[in-house]
MARKOLDO-385081 format. One record per residue: x, y, z of N, C-alpha, C in turn; residue number from 0. Coordinates in pm, whole numbers, plus 50000, padded with zeros to 5 digits. Layout:
BEGIN
   n_px   n_py   n_pz  ca_px  ca_py  ca_pz   c_px   c_py   c_pz  lopa
      X      Y      Z      X      Y      Z      X      Y      Z   NUM
...
***
This chain:
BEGIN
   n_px   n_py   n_pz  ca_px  ca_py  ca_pz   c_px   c_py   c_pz  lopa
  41272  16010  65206  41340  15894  65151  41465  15860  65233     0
  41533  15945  65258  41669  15957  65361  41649  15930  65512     1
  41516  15953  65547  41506  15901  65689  41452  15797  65674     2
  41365  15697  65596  41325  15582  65559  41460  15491  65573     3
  41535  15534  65465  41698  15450  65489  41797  15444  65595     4
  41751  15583  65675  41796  15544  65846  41752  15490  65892     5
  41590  15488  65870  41538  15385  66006  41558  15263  65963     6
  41618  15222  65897  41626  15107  65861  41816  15048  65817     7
  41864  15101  65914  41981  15099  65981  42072  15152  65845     8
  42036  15223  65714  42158  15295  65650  42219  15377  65734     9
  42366  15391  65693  42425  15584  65722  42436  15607  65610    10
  42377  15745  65642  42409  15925  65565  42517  15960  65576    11
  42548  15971  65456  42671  16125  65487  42585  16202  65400    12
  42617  16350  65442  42553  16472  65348  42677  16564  65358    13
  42712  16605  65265  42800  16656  65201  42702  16878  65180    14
  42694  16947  65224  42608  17039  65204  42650  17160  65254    15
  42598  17250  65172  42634  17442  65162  42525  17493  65288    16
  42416  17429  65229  42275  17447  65261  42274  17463  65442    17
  42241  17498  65519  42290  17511  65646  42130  17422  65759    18
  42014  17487  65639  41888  17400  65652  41881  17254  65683    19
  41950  17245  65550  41956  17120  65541  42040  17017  65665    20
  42194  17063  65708  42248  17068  65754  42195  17025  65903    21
  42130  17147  65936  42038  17088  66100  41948  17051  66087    22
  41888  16913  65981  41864  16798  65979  41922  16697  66025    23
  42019  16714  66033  42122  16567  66053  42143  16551  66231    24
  42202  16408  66234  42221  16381  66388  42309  16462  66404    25
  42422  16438  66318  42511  16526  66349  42604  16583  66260    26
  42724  16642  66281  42711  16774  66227  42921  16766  66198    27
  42964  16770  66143  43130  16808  66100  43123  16952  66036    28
  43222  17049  66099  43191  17166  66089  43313  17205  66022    29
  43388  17211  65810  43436  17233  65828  43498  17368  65754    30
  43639  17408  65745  43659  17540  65708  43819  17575  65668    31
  43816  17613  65547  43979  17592  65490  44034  17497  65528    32
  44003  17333  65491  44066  17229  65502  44058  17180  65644    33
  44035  17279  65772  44044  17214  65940  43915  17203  65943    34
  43864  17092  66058  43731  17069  66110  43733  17210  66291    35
  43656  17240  66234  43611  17277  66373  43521  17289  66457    36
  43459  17183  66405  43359  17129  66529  43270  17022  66494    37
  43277  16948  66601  43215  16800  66538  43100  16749  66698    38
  42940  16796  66633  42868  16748  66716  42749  16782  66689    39
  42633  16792  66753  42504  16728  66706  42463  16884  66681    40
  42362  16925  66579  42296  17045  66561  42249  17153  66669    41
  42154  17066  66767  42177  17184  66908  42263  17176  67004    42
  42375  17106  66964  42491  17129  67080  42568  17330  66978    43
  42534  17322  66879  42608  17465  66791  42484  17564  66864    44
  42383  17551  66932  42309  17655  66924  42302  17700  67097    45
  42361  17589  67166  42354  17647  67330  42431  17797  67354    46
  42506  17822  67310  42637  17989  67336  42540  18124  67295    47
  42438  18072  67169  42337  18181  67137  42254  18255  67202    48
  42198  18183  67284  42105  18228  67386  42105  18337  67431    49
  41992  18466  67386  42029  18621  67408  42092  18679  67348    50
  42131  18589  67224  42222  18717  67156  42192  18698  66954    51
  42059  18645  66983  41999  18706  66837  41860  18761  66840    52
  41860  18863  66760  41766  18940  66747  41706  19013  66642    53
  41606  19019  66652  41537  19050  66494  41487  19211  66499    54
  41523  19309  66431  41560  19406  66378  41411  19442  66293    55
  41292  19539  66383  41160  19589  66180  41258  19720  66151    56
  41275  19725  66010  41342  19827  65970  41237  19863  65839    57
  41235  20007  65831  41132  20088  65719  41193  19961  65579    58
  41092  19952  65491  41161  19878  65381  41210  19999  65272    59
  41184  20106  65275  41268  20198  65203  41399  20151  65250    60
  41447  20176  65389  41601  20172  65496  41683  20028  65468    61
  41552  19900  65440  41667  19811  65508  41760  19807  65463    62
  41806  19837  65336  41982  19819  65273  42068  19895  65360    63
  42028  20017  65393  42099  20125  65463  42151  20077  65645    64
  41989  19988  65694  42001  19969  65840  42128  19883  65821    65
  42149  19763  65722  42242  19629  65646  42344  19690  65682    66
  42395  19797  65607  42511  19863  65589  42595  19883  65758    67
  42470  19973  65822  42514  20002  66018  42500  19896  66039    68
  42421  19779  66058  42515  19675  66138  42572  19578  66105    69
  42637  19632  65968  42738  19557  65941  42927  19600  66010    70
  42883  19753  66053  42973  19811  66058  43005  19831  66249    71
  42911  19795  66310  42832  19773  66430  42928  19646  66501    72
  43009  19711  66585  43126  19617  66697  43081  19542  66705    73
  42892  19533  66797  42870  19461  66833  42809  19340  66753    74
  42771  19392  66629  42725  19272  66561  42832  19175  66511    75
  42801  19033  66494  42849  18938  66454  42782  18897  66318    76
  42692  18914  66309  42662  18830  66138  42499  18958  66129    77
  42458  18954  65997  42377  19007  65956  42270  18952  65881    78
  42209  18920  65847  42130  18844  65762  41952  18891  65747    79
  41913  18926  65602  41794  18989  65569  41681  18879  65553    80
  41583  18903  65651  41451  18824  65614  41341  18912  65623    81
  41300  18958  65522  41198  19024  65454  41210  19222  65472    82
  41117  19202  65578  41069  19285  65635  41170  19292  65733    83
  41258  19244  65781  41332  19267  65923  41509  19229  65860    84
  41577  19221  65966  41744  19196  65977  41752  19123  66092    85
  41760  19032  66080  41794  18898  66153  41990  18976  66190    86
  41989  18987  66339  42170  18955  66404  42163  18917  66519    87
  42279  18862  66487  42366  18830  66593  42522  18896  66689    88
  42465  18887  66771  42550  18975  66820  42648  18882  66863    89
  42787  18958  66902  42953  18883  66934  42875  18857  67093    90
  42930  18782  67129  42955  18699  67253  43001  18850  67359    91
  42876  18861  67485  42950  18980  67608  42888  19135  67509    92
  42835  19114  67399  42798  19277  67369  42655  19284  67383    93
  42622  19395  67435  42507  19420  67485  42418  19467  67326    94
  42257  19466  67331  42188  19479  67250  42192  19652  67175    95
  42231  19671  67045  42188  19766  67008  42098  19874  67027    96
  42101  20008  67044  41991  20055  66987  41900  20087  66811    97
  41794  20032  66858  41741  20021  66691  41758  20129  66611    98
  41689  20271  66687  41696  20420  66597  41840  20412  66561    99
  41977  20359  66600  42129  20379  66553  42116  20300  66448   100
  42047  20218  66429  42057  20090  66295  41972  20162  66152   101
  41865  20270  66208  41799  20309  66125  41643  20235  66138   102
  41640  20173  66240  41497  20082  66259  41419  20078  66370   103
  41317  20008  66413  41205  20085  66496  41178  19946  66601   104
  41238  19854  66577  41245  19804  66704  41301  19646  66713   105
  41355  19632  66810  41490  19488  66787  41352  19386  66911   106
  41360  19296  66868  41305  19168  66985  41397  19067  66934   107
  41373  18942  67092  41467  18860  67065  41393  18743  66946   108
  41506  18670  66875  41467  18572  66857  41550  18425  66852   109
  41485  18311  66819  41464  18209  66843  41637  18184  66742   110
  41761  18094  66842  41862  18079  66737  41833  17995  66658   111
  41938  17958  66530  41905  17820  66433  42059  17797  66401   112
  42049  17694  66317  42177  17614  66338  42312  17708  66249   113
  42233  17774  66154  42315  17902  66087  42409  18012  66144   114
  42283  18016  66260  42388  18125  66364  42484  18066  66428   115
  42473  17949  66439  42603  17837  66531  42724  17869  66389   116
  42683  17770  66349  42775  17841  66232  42846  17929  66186   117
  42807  18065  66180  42855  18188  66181  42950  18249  66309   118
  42866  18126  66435  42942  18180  66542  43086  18133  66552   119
  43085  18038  66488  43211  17914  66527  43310  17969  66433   120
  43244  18038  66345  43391  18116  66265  43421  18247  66287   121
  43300  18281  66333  43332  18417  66368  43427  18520  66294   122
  43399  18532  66187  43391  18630  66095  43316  18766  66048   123
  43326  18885  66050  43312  18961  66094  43221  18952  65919   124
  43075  19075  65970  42979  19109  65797  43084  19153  65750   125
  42997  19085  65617  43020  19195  65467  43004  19295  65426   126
  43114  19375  65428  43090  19529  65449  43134  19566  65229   127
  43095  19633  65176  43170  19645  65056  43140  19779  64982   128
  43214  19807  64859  43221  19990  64898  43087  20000  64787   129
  43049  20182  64803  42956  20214  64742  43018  20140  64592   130
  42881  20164  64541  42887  20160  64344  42851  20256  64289   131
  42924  20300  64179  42916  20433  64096  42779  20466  64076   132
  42714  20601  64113  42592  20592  64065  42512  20593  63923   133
  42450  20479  63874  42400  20505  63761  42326  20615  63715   134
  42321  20631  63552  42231  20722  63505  42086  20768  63543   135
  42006  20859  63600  41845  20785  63654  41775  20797  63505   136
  41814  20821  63371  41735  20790  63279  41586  20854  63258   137
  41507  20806  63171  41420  20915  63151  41286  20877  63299   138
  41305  20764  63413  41202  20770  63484  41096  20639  63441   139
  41147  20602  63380  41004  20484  63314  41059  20352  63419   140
  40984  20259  63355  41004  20113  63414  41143  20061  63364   141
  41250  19985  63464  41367  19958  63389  41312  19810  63262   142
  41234  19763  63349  41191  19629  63257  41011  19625  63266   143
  40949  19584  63130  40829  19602  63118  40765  19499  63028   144
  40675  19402  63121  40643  19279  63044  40449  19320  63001   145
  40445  19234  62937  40272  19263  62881  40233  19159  62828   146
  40154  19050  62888  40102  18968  62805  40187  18857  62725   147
  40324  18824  62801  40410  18735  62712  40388  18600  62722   148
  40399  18527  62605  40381  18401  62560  40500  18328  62498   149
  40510  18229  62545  40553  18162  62475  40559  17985  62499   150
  40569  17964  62335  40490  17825  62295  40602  17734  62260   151
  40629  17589  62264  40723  17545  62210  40609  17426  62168   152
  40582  17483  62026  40505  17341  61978  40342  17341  62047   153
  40278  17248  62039  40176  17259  62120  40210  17320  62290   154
  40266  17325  62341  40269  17324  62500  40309  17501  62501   155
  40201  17518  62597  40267  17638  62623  40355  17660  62781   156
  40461  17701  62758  40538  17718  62884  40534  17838  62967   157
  40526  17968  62880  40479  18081  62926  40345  18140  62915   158
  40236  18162  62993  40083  18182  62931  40069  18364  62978   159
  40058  18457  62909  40022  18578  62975  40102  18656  63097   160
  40210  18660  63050  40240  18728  63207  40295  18829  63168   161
  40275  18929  63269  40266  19100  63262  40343  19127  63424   162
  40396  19164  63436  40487  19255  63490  40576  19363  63495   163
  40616  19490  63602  40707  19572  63565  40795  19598  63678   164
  40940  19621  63664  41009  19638  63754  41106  19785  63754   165
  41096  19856  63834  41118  19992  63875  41296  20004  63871   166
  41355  20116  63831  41473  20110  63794  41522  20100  64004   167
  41646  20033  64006  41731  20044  64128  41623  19936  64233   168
  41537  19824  64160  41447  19744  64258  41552  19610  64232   169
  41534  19490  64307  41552  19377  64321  41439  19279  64302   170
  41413  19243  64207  41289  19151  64177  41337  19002  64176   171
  41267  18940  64249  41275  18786  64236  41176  18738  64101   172
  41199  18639  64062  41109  18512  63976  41126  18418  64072   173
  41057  18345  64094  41008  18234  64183  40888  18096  64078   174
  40976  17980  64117  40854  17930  64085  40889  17784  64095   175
  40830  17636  64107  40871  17528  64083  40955  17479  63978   176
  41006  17395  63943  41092  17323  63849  40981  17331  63718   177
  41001  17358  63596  40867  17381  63480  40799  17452  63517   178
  40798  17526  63585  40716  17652  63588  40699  17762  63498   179
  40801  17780  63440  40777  17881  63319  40902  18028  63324   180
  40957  17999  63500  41057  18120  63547  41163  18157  63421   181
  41234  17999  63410  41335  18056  63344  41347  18087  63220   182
  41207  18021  63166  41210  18045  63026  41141  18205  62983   183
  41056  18212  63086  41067  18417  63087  41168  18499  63117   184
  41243  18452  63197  41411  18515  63211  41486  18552  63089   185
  41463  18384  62986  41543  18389  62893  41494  18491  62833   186
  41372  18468  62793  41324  18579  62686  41370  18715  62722   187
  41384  18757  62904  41381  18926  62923  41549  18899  62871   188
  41634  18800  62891  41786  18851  62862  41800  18834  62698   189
  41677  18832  62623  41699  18819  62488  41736  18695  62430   190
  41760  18566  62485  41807  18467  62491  41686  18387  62396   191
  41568  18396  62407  41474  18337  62359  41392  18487  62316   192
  41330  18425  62215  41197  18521  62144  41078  18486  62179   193
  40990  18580  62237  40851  18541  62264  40744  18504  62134   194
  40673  18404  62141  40589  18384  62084  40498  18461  62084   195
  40466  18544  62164  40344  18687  62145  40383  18789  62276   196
  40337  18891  62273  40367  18978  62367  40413  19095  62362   197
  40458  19185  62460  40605  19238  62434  40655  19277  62557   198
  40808  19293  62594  40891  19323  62642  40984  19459  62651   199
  41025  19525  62716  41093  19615  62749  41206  19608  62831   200
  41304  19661  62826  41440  19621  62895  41517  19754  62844   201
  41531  19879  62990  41598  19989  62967  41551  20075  62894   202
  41422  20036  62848  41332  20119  62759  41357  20086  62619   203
  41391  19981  62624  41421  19911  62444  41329  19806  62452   204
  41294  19799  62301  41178  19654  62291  41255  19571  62231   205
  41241  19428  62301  41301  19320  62270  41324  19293  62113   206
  41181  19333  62110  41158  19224  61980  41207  19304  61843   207
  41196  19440  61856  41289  19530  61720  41435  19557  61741   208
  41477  19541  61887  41611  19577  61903  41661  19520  62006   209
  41685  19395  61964  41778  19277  62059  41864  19314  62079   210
  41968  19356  61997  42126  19344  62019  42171  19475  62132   211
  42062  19604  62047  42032  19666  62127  42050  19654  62298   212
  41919  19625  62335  41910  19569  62444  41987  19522  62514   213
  42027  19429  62423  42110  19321  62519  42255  19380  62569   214
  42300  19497  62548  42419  19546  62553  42403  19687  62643   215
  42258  19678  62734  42205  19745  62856  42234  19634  62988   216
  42252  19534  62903  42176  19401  63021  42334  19347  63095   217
  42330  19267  63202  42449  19204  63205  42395  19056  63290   218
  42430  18975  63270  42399  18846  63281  42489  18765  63358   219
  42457  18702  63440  42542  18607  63565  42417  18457  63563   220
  42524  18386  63491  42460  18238  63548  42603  18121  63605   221
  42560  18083  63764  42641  17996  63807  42735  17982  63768   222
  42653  17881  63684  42725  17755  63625  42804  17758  63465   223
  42748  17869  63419  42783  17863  63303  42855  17973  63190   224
  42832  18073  63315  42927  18175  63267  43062  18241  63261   225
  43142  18101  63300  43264  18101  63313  43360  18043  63230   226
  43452  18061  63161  43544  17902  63070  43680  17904  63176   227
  43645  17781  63228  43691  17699  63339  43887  17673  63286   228
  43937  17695  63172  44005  17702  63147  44077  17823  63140   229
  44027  17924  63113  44087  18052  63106  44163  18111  63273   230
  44264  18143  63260  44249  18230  63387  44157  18353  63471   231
  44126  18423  63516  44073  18504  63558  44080  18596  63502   232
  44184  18675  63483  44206  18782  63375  44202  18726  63260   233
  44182  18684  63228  44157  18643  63077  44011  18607  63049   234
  43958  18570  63116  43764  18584  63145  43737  18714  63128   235
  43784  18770  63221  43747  18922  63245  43770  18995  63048   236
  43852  18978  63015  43914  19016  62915  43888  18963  62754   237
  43786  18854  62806  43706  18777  62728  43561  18862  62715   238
  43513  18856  62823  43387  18917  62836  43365  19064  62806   239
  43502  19147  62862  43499  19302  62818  43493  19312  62687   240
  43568  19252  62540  43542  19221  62480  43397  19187  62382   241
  43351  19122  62488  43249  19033  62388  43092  19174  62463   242
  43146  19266  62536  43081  19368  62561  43089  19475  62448   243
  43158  19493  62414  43219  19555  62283  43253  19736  62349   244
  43355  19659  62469  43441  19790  62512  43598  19774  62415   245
  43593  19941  62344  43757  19935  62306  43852  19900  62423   246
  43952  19921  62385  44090  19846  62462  44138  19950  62594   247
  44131  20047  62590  44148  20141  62672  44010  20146  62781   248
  43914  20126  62752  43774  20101  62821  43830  19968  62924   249
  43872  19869  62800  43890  19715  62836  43960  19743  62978   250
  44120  19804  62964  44199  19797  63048  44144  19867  63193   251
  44081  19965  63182  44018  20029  63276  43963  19985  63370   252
  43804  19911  63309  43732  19798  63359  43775  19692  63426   253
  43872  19620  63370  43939  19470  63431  44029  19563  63564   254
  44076  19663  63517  44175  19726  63628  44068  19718  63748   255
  43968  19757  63760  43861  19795  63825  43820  19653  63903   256
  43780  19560  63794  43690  19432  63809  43794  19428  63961   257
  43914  19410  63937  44056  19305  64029  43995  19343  64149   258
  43999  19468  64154  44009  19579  64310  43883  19557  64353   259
  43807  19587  64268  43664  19574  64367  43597  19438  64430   260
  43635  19332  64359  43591  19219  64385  43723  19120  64414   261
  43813  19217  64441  43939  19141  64549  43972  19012  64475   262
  44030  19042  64363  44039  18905  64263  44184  18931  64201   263
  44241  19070  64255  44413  19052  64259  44510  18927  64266   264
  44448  18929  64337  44601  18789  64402  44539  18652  64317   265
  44449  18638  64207  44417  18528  64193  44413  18541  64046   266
  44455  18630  64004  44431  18721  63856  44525  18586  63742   267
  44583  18545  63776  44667  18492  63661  44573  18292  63733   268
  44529  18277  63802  44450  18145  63850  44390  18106  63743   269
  44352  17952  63717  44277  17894  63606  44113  17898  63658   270
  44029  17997  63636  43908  18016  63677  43861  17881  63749   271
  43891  17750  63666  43762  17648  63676  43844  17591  63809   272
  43933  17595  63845  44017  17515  63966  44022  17645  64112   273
  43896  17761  64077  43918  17854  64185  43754  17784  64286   274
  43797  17837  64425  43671  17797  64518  43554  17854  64441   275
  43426  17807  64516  43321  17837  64411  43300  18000  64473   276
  43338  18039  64576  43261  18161  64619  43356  18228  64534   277
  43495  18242  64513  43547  18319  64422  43492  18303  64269   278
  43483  18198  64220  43397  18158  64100  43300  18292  64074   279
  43212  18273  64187  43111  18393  64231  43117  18477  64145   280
  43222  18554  64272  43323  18664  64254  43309  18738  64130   281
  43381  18644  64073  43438  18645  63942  43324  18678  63828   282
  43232  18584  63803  43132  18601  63725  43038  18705  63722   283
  43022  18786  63901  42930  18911  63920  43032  19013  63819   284
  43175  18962  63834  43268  19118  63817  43252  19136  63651   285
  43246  18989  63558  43293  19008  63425  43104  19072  63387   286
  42997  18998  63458  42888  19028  63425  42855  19200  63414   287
  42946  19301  63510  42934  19424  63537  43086  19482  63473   288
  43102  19449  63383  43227  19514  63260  43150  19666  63286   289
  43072  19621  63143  43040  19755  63095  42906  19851  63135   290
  42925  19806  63314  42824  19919  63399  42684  19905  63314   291
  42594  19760  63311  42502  19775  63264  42381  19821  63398   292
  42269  19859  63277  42187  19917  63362  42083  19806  63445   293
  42099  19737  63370  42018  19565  63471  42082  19476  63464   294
  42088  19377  63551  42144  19301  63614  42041  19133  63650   295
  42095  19080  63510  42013  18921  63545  42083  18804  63600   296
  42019  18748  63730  42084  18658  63775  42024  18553  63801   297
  42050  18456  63692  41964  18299  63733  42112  18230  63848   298
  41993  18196  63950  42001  18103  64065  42173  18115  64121   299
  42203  18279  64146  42357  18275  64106  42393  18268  64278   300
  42403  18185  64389  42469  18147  64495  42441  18005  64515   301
  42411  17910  64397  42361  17789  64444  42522  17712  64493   302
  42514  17647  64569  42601  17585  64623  42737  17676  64741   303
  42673  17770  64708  42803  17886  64774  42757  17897  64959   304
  42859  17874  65052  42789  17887  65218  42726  17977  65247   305
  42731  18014  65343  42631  18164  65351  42723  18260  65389   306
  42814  18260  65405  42916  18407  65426  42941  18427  65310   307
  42985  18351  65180  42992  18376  65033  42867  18440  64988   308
  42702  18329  65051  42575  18425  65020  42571  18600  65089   309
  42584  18625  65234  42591  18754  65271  42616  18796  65175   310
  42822  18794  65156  42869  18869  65074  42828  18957  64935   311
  42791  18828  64908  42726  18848  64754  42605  18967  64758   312
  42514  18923  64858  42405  18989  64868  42409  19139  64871   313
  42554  19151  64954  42578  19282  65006  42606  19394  64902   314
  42669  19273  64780  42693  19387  64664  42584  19406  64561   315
  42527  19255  64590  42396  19332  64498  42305  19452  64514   316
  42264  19424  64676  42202  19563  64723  42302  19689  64724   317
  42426  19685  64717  42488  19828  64671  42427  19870  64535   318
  42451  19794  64417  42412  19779  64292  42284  19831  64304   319
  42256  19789  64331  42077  19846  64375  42028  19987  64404   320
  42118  20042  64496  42137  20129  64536  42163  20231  64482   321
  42272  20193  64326  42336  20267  64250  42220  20322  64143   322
  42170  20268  64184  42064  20283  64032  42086  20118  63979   323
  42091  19961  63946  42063  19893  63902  42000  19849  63910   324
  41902  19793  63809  41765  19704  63832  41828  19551  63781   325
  41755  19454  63908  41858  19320  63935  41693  19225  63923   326
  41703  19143  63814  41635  19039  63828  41676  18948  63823   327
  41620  18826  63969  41690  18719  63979  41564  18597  63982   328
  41645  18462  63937  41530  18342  63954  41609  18275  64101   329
  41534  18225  64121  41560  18120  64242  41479  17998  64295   330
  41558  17921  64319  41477  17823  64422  41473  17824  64569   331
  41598  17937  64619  41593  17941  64735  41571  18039  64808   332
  41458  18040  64924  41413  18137  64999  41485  18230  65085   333
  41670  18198  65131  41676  18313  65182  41741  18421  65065   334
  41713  18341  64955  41780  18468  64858  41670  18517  64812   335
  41520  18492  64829  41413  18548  64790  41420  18679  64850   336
  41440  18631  64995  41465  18752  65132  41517  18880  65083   337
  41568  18912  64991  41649  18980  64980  41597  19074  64877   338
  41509  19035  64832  41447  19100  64676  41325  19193  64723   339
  41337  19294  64693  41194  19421  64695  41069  19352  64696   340
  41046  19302  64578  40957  19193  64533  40946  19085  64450   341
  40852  18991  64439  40869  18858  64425  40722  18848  64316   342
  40787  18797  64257  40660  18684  64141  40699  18544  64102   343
  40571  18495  64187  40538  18357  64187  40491  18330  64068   344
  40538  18215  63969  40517  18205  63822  40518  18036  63861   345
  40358  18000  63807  40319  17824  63846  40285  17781  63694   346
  40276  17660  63657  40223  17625  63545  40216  17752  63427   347
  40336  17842  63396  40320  17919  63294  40254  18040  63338   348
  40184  18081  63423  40122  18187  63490  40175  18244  63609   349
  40176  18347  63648  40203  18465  63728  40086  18491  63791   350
  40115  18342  63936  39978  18358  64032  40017  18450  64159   351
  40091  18503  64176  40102  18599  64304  40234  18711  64291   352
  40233  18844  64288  40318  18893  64285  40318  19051  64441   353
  40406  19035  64521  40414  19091  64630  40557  19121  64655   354
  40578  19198  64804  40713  19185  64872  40702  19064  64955   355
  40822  19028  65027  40852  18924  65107  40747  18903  65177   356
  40763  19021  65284  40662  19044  65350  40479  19020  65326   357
  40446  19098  65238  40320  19072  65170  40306  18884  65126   358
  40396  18823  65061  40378  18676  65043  40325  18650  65201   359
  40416  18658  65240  40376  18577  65393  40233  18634  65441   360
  40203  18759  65429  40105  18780  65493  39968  18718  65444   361
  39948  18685  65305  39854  18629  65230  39841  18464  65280   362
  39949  18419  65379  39921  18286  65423  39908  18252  65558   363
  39878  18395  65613  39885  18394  65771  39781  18342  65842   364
  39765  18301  65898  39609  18256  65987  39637  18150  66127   365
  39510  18123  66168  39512  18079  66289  39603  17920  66256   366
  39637  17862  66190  39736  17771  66165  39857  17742  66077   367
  39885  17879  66054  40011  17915  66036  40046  18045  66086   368
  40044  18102  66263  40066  18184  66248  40206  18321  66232   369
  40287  18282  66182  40442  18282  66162  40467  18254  66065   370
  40413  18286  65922  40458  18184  65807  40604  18220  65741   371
  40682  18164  65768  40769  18173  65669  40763  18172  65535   372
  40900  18235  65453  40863  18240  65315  40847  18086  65223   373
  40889  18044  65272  40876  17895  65187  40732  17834  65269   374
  40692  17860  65349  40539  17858  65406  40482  17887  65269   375
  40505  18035  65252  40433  18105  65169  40452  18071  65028   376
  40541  18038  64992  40550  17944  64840  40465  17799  64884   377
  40490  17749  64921  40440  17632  64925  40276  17625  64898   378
  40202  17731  64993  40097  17744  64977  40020  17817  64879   379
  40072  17901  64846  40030  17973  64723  40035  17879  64594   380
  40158  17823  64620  40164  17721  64428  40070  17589  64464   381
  40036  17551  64599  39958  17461  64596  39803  17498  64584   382
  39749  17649  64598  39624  17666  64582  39607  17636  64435   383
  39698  17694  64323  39632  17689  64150  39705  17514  64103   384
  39750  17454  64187  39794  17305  64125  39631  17227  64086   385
***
């Protein structure tokens, strides 16, 4: 629709986080804490790259661990997870890694994109962030356990049968088109909605006899909505510890904690709703993880945030991960799919494909796609059951 209105002599402006999107355009305003720094066409950001990105196979037990070394790695400049591998970039004059030091089995070059221009022009060093306390490992079962869930609103059914289980300390995506059925199975696993038939498990509690239960295993991060834009920061925090039902001495502990770990000191007395959105972020992962729950739900939680706010973020989820938390997230966007153990594709109410990154793509590989990317691989999969 947008190139229809160019060729036909409109201008665009695009206003965008999205970096994809971004090297679409003729051209390109690059900017960053209020200064522009750089103003010109999409592959004029990608000529300086040349030889100095490279794609990383790392064991998928390792990749959080390989994440960690080259984040910490002189020579790397940015880090970034796609599937099966670690997409870097290296600083300008540093020679190529060895892979066995990263924890991985072999680096080739690849092809730059307009992201890495990006990353280069600010040149900001990864997201490095500290361990997380290790959780309980519990009795060994599934952290979350679906069977057959339904649910109906009236004639229509939105959710039809879906069965899934997710392993304590995994990263599971939901995936699926707009009405697909993702979020309204989300709701139900955060207790938010009641299934019309089925049952559910969460921490080894069943939804449906012991909600409140449950729900006080769970901790919940949405965007947009889990913030009161009026409150200050500490006073969110202090809202939510609260509404966790930590006493006051717990309370003080926790928020003491929230500040430091998620570097939200200096902004502690700020009116939440007037803070940048990546602190927003911030903020909402920290009040969501008060009271050290054992899973971790996150609908569509980096939408609009750049991608050094996305790294970041990412970096602590996979600590979390690490710790023992089991993290289920919905999304629409594929490089945050990247990031998840595994993925279920949920189309028209059903749960038509469930794999790792890797595995999606491979189910769409062939002599005319041979490279599929992950949104390759959505695309084609939700278009076989349409």
């Amino acid at each position: 629709m947008l190139e229809e209105g160019r060729a036909e002599g409109m201008g665009v402006v695009w206003a965008t986080a999205y970096l994809d999107e971004a090297g679409r355009c003729g051209r390109v305003v690059l900017l960053h804490e209020g200064r522009m720094l750089a103003e010109a066409p999409p592959d004029d950001f990608l000529t300086a790259l040349h030889g100095r990105v490279f794609s990383l196979a790392v064991p998928a037990a390792g990749r959080r661990k390989a994440g960690r070394l080259a984040a910490v790695d002189p020579a790397i400049l940015d880090v970034a997870v796609e599937g099966d591998t670690l997409r870097l970039v290296l600083r300008a004059g540093a020679a190529p890694p060895d892979p066995a030091a990263l924890g991985g089995t072999a680096l080739t070059p690849a092809v730059p994109r307009f992201e890495d221009g990006f990353v280069d022009r600010l040149a900001t060093a990864p997201a490095v962030v500290p361990a997380e306390p290790v959780r309980p490992a519990g009795d060994g079962g599934m952290a979350i356990e679906v069977h057959d869930l339904v649910r109906r609103f009236g004639t229509f059914t939105a959710v039809d049968r879906v069965s899934f289980a997710v392993a304590r300390g995994e990263i599971f995506g939901l995936l699926g088109p707009n009405g697909a059925g993702k979020s309204t199975t989300f709701r139900m696993l955060c207790g938010l909605l009641r299934p019309t038939s089925g049952s559910a498990r969460v921490a080894g509690l069943d939804l449906l006899r012991a909600p409140a239960v449950a729900r006080a295993r769970i901790g919940y991060m949405a965007q947009r909505f889990s913030l009161y834009g009026e409150l200050s920061v500490a006073e969110n925090l202090a809202f939510f510890a609260r509404v966790y039902g930590l006493d006051r001495p717990a309370q003080a502990t926790a928020i003491a904690d929230a500040l430091e770990r998620f570097e939200l000191g200096a902004v502690r007395t700020s009116v939440a709703g007037a803070l940048p959105l990546g602190v927003k972020q911030r903020l909402a992962l920290a009040a969501a993880l008060l009271h050290r729950p054992d899973i971790l739900f996150l609908d569509e939680p980096t939408s609009g945030v750049d991608p050094l706010a996305r790294r970041a973020f990412w970096a602590r989820i996979g600590a979390l991960a690490e710790a023992g938390v089991t993290v289920l997230v919905t999304s629409h966007f594929m490089d945050e799919a990247e990031y998840c153990d595994r993925l279920g594709i949920i189309n028209a109410g059903k749960l038509i494909a469930i794999d790792t990154p890797a595995g999606m793509r491979a189910r769409v590989r062939g002599p005319d796609l041979p490279a599929p990317t992950l949104e390759d691989a959505f695309i084609r999969l939700v278009g076989v059951v349409q």
